[in-house]
VOVEX-155353 format. One record per atom (N, C-alpha, C): residue in one letter; x, y, z. Coordinates in pm, whole numbers, plus 50000, padded with zeros to 5 digits. Example, Ala and Ser with C-alpha at 12.3 -4.5 7.8 and 13.67 -1.06 7.14 Angstrom:
// residues 2
A513194943150780/A512304955050780/A513204967050780/S512854977550708/S513674989450714/S512905000350787/
//
This chain:
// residues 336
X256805149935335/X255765148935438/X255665162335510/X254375163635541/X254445183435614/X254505179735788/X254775188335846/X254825187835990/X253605181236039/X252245183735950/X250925181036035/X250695166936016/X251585162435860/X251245142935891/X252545135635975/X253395147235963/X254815139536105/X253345137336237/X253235149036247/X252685151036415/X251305137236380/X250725137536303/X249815130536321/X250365113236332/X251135115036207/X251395096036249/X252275094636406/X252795104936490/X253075105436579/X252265107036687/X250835109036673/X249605109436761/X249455098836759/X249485089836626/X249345075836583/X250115065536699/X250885066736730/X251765060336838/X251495061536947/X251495072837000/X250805069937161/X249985061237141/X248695060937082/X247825049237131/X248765035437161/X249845033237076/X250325020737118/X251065019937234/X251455030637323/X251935034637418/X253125039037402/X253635042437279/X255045050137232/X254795065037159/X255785073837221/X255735087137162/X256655087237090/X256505096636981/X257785097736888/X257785112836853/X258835117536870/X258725134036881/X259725134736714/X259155142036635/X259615140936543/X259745158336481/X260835163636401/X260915174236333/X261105169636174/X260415182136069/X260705172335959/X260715186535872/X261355185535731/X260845196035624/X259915191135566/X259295199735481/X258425196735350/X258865191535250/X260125185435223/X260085180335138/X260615164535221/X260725162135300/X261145148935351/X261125145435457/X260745136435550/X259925131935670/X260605119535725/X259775107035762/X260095097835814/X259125089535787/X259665074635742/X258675062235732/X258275055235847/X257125051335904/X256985042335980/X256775029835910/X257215019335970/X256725005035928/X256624992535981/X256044988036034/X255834979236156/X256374965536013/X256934958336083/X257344944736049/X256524934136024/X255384934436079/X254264927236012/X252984933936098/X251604936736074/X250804945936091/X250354946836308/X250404956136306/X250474957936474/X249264951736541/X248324945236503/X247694930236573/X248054920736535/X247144909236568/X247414900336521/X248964891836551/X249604888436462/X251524886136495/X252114895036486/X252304907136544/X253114915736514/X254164907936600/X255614912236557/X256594910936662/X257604923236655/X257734931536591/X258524943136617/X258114953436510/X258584966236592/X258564974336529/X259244981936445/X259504986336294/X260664994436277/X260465003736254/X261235016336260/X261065030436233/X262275034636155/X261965039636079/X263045043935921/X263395059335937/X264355064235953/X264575081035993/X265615085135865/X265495093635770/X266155100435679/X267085108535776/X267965116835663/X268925122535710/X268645136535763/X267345140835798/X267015157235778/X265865156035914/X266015145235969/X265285138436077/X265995138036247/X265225146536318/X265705137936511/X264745135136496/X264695120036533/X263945109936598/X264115103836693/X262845107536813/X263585101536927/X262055095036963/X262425080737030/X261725070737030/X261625070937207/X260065073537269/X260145070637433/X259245062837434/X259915050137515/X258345038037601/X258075049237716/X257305045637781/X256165054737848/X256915054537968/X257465041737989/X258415040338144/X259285049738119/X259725057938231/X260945062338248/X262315053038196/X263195057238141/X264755050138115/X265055047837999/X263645043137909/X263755033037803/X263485044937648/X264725051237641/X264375059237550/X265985063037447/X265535061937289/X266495059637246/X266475072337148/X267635078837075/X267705090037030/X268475086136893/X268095088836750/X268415090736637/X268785101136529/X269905108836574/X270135115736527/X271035111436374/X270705109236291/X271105100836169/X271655108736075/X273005107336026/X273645110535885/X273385102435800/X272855092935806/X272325080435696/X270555077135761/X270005069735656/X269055060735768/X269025049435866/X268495055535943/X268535044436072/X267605032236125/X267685027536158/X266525017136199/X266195013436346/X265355014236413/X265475011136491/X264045000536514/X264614988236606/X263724980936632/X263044979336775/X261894973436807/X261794969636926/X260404965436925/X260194952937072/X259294950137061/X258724955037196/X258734965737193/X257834968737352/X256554970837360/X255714975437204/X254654981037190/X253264965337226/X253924955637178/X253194941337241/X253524934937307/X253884939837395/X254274925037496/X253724926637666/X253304913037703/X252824914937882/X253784911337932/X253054906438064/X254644902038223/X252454892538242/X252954880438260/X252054865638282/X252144865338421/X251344863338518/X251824854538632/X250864843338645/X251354830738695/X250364822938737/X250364821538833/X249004817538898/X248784820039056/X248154812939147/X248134808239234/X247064794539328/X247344803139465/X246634800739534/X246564804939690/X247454814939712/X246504824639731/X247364836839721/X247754838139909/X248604844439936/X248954844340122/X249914858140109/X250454859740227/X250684875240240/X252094878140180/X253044871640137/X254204872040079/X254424870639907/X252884863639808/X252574864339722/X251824880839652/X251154879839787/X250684893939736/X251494906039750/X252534904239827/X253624919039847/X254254917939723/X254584903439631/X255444901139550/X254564904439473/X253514902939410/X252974906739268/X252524921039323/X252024927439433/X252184943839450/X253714950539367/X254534947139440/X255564951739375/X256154949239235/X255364942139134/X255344934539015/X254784948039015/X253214953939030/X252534962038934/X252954971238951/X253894977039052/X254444992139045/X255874991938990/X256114983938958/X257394983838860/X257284981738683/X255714971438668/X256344969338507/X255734977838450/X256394979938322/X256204990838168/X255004980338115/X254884967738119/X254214963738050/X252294959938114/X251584956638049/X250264952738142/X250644935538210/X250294937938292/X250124926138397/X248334915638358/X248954898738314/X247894890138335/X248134882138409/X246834878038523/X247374867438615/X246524853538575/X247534848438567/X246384831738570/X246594829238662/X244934826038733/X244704818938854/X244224805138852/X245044795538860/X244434779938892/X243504780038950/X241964777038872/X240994778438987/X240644759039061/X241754750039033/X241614736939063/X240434728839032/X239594725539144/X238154721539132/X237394726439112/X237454739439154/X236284754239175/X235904754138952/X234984761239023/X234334770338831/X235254783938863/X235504792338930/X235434803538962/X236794808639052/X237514816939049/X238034823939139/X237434826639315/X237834814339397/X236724823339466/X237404840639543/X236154843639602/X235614854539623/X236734864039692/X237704859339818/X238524862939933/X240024862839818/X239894852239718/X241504853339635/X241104871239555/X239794867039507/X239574876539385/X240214891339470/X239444895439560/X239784904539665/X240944907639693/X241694898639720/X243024901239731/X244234902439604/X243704892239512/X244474900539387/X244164914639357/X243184917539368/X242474930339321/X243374942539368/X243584943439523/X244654946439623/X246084949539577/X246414934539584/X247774935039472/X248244943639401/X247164939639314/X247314946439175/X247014962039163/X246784970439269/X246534986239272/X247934994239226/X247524999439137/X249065005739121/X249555005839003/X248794990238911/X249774993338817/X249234998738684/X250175000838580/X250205012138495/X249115009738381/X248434993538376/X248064992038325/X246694987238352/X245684987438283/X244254980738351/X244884966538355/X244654957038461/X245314937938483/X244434935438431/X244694921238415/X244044910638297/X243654899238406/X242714894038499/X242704881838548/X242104876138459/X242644858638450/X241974851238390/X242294836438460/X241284827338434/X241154809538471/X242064801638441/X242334794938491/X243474778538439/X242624771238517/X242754760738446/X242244748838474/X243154736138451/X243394728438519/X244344714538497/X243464702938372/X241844707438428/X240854697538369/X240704700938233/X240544712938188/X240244719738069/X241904716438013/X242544712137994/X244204713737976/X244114694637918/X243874690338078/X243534675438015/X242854673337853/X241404675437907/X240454677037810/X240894680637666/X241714687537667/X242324692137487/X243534689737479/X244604683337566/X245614681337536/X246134665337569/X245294658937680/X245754643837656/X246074639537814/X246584629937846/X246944624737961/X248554624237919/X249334629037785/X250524631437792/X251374637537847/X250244653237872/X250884663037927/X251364659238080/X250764650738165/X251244646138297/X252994651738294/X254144647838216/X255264647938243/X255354663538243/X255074667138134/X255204682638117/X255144690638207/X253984690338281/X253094699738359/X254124696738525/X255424689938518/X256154690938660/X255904685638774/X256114689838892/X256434682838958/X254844680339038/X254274689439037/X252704687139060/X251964686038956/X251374675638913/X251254670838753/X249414675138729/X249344682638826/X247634689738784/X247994704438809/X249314710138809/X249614726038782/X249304727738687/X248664733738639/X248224742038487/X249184753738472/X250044752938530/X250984772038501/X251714769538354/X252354758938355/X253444762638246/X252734755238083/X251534752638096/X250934750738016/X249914756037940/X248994760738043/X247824771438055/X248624788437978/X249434789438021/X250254802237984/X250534801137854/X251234788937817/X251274791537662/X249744784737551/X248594780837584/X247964783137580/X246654796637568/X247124804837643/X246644817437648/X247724825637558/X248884828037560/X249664834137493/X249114833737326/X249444822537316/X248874820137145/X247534822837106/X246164824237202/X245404829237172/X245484843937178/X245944849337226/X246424864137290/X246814872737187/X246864886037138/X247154897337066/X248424900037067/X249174898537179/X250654896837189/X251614889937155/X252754897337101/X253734890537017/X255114881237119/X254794893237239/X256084882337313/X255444883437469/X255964878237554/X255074874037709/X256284873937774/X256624877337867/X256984874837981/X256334873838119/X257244856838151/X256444848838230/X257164846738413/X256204854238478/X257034851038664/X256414841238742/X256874832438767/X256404821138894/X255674834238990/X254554829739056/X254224839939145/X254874835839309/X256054830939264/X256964833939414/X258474837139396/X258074848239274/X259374855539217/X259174868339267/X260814872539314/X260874891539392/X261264896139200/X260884902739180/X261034910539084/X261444924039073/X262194933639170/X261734945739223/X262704954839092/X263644947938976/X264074955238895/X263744948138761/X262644942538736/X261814939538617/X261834947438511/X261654960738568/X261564974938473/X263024977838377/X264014970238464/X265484974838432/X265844967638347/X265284954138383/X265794938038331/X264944943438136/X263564946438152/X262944945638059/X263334954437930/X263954964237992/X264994976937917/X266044969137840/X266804959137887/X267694959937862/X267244947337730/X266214946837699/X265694935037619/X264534940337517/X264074953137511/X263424953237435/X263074956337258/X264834955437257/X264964954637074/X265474947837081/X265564931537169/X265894916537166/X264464905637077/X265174907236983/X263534895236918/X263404881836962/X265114872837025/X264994860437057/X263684856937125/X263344842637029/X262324838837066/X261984832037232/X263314827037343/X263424824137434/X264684831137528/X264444833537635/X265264845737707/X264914838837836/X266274833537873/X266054824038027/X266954818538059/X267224818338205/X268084807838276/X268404794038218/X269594793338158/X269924786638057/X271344771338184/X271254761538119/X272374752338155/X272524734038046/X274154739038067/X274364728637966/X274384717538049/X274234712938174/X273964700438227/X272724696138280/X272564687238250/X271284681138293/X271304679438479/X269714680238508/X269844678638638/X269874661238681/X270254665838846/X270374646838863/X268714640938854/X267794646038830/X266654636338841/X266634633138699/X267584636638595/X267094633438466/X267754620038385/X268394616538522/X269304602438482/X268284591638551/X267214593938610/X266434584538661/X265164582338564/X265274591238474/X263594592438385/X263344598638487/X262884607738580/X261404610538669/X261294624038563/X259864620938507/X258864629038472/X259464632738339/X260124621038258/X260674618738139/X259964609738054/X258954611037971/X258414601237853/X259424594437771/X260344603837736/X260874597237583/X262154603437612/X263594596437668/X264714600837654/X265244607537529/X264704603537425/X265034611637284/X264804625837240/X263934627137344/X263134644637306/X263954649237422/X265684650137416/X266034656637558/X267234663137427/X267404674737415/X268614685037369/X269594679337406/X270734682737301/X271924679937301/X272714697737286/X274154694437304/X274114712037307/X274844717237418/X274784731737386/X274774740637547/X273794742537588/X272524739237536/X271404743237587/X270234728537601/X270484729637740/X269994716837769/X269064713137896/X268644723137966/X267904723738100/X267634737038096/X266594741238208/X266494758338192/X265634757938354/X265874770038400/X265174774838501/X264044781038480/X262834777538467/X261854787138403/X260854799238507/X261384802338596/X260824809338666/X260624819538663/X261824824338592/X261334840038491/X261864837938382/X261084841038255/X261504840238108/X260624848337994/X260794851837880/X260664855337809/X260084848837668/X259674847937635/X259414839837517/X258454844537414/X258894843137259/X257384853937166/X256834841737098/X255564846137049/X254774837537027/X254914825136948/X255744827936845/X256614817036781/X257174804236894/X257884805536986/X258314798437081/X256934791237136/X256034793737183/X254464792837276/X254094785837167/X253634789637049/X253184778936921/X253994766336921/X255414766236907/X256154752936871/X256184744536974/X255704746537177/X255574738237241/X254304735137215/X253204742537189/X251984734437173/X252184720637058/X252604726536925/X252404719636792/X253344707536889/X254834710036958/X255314695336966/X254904689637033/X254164691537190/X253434685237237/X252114681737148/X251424681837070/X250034675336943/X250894663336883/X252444670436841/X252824659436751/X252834646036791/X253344643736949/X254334637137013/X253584630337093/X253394618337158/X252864608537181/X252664609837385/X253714616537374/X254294617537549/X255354627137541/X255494635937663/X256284646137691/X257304646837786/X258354654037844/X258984654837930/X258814667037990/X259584668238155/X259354683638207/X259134692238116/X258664702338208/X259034714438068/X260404723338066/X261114718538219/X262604724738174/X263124716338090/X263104706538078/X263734701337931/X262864701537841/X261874699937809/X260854701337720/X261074719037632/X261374728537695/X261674737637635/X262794737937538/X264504732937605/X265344735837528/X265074727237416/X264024712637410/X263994704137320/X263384709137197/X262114720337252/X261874722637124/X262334734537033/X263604746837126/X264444754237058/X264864743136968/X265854733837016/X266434729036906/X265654720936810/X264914714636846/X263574709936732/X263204722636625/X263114731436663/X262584737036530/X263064750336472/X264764749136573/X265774758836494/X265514776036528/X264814774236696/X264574786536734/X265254792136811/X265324810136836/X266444817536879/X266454813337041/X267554817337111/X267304819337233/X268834823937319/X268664827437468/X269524839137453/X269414833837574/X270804840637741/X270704835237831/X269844849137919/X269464846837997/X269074856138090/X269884863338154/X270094874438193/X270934880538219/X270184880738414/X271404888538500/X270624890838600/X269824882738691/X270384867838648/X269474854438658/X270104845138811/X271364850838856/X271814846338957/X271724843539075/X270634846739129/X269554852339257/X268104838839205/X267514836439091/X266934820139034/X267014807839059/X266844805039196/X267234791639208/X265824781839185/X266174769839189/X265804756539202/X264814760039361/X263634752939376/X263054746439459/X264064736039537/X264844728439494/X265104717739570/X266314723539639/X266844721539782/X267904722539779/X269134716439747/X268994700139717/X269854692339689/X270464696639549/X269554707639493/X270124712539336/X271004727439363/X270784727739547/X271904745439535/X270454756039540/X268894753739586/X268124762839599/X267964761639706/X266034762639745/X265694763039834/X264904774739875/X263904772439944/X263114790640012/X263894796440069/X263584809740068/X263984824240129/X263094827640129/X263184838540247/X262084848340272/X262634860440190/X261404866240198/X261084882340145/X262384890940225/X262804890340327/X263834902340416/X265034898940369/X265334885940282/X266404882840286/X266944886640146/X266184891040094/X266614895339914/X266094910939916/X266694918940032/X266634933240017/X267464940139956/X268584932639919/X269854940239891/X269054947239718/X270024957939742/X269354966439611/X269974959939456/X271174950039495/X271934952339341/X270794935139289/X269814927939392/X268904917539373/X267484923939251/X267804918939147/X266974922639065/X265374912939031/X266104900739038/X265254891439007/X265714880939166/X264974873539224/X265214858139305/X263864853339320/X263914842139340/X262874830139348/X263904816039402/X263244808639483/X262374814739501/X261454819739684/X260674824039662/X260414838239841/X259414828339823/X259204822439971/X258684815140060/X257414817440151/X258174834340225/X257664834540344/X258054851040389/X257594858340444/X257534874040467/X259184878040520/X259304868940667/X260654872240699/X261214858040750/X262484855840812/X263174848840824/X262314840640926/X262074847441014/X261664841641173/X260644829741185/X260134835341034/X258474828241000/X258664818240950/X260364814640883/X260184800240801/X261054790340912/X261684797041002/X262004787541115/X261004784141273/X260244792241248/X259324787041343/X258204781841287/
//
C-alpha cells in the first residue's frame, strides 16, 4: 500500500469520528475491516496492523486513545464509532436541565432525548426552549425526538402495562428500545433524566472495546415487591442465576439486546417490570452482559430499598461519577 492510500483510508475515518495516524512502506500497509459493514448493524470495529506499522487509534474525546506498536499483527476492537448516550425526558425543571447541560459537555458520543409528549401531539413550546438550552455545548448536533405511551399501546398491546413500571403510561424504557432498533446505531447508552453523570466521558472509556450486549447495575436478589407479584404477569419469565434484578438508570445495551426485549415482549402474552424483564431476557436468549462499574452512587427511588432523592449539592464530591437519583438543586429545597 503507498503512503497516499494509508493517508487516504485514514481521511476515510475521520468522517466516522476516528483518526488513525498511520506510517507505512511500499511494499506493506495496514488492513481496515469493520466486522460487519459501518451502517446498518455494525457493532465493532477492527483494525489489522502488520509488523512495519505504528498505528495509533484516537476517539475525538480527549483520553480515549490507544497505541499499536506491533511485532506481530494486532487487532484492535471497539465500538465507539456507533454508539449514542439516550435520555428520556417529561417536565423538564431547573435541576433536570443542569443535569442533561452537564451530560452535553461531557459525552464523546451524540446526545438523543426522548421527550414524553403524554397527551400533547407535540413538544410544547417553553420544554422545547429549554432543552434547546440544555443541550448548548455539546459535541454533537442533539437528536430530539417524541414518545408516546399511546403510540406504544397501539403496537404493542395492553401487556406492556407491567413492563413500562411503576407509572404504567411512562413510555421511557420502552419507547427507547423501540427507537434504538430503528436507529443506525449499534449500541445506546441509556440515562434516566434525573441522573448526575459528570464522569460519563471516563465511565464510557473504560467500555469502549466492551461488545457485551448489556452493561448495568446488576443483583442476584430479587427486590421485596417481587414476592407480592406487583407489576409481575407471569412468575416464570423471572431469571434464575446471579443475574436477577437490575438498576436501569444508567446502562448500556447494543442492538441485539433492544431487538430480543421487543421480539420477547411480541412473543409473550404478558410482561413483567423491566428490571426483571431485562435479566429475563439475557438469559432467554443466551446474551452477554457485564456489571457496571462505578455504579455505587445508583440508587433505587424507594427508600425502603436503601435509595431515595438527593439533591444536586449533595453529589459534588469529585471521585461521584455516576448517582441518581437528583431530585432537587440543593438540600434546603427538598426540606422546605
Amino acid at each position: 500500500m503507498s503512503m497516499r492510500e494509508c493517508r487516504r483510508n485514514a481521511w476515510v475515518f475521520t468522517l466516522l469520528g476516528i483518526s488513525v495516524l498511520c506510517s507505512c512502506t511500499p511494499t506493506d500497509g495496514f488492513t481496515v475491516t469493520p466486522s460487519s459493514p459501518v451502517t446498518g448493524d455494525a457493532e465493532e470495529l477492527v483494525i489489522a496492523a502488520p509488523v512495519v506499522v505504528n498505528l495509533q487509534l484516537r476517539q475525538s474525546s480527549p483520553g480515549m486513545v490507544r497505541l499499536a506498536e506491533a511485532s506481530r499483527v494486532t487487532t484492535l476492537v471497539t465500538t465507539a464509532y456507533n454508539t449514542a448516550v439516550f435520555v428520556p425526558c417529561h417536565d423538564l425543571v431547573d435541576y433536570k436541565v443542569a443535569l442533561l447541560s452537564k451530560l452535553a459537555k461531557v459525552s464523546p458520543y451524540p446526545i438523543v432525548v426522548g421527550y414524553d409528549v403524554s397527551d400533547q401531539r407535540t413538544i410544547p413550546p417553553a420544554q422545547l426552549a429549554m432543552l434547546n438550552v440544555a443541550l448548548e455545548g455539546a459535541k454533537y448536533e442533539p437528536q430530539i425526538v417524541q414518545m408516546s405511551y399511546r403510540a406504544l399501546l397501539l403496537k404493542h398491546g395492553e401487556k406492556i402495562s407491567n413492563y413500562l413500571g411503576v407509572y404504567q403510561t411512562n413510555p421511557a424504557k420502552l419507547g427507547i428500545m423501540d427507537w434504538f432498533n430503528a436507529s443506525r446505531y449499534s449500541h445506546l447508552w441509556h440515562l434516566e433524566d434525573d441522573v448526575w453523570a459528570p464522569g460519563l466521558d471516563t465511565i464510557i472509556s473504560e467500555w469502549q472495546s466492551t461488545s457485551s450486549d448489556l452493561i448495568i447495575k446488576d443483583s442476584s436478589r430479587l427486590p421485596s415487591w417481587a414476592s407480592g407479584n406487583w407489576r409481575i404477569g407471569d412468575p416464570s419469565m423471572i431469571a434464575r442465576g446471579r443475574f436477577v434484578y437490575c438498576n436501569p438508570s444508567a446502562f448500556r445495551m447494543s442492538k441485539r439486546f433492544a431487538r430480543s426485549v421487543l421480539q420477547t415482549i411480541q412473543d409473550s402474552s404478558t410482561t413483567n417490570h423491566h428490571e426483571l424483564w431485562f435479566p429475563y431476557v439475557v438469559d432467554r436468549w443466551g446474551l452477554s452482559w457485564t456489571s457496571l462499574r462505578h455504579a455505587g452512587q445508583l440508587r433505587t427511588n424507594a427508600r425502603s430499598l436503601g435509595g431515595g432523592a438527593r439533591c444536586l449539592d449533595e453529589v459534588q464530591d469529585h471521585s461521584i461519577l455516576l448517582a441518581h437519583p437528583i431530585k432537587c438543586m440543593r438540600h434546603q429545597e427538598q426540606s422546605a
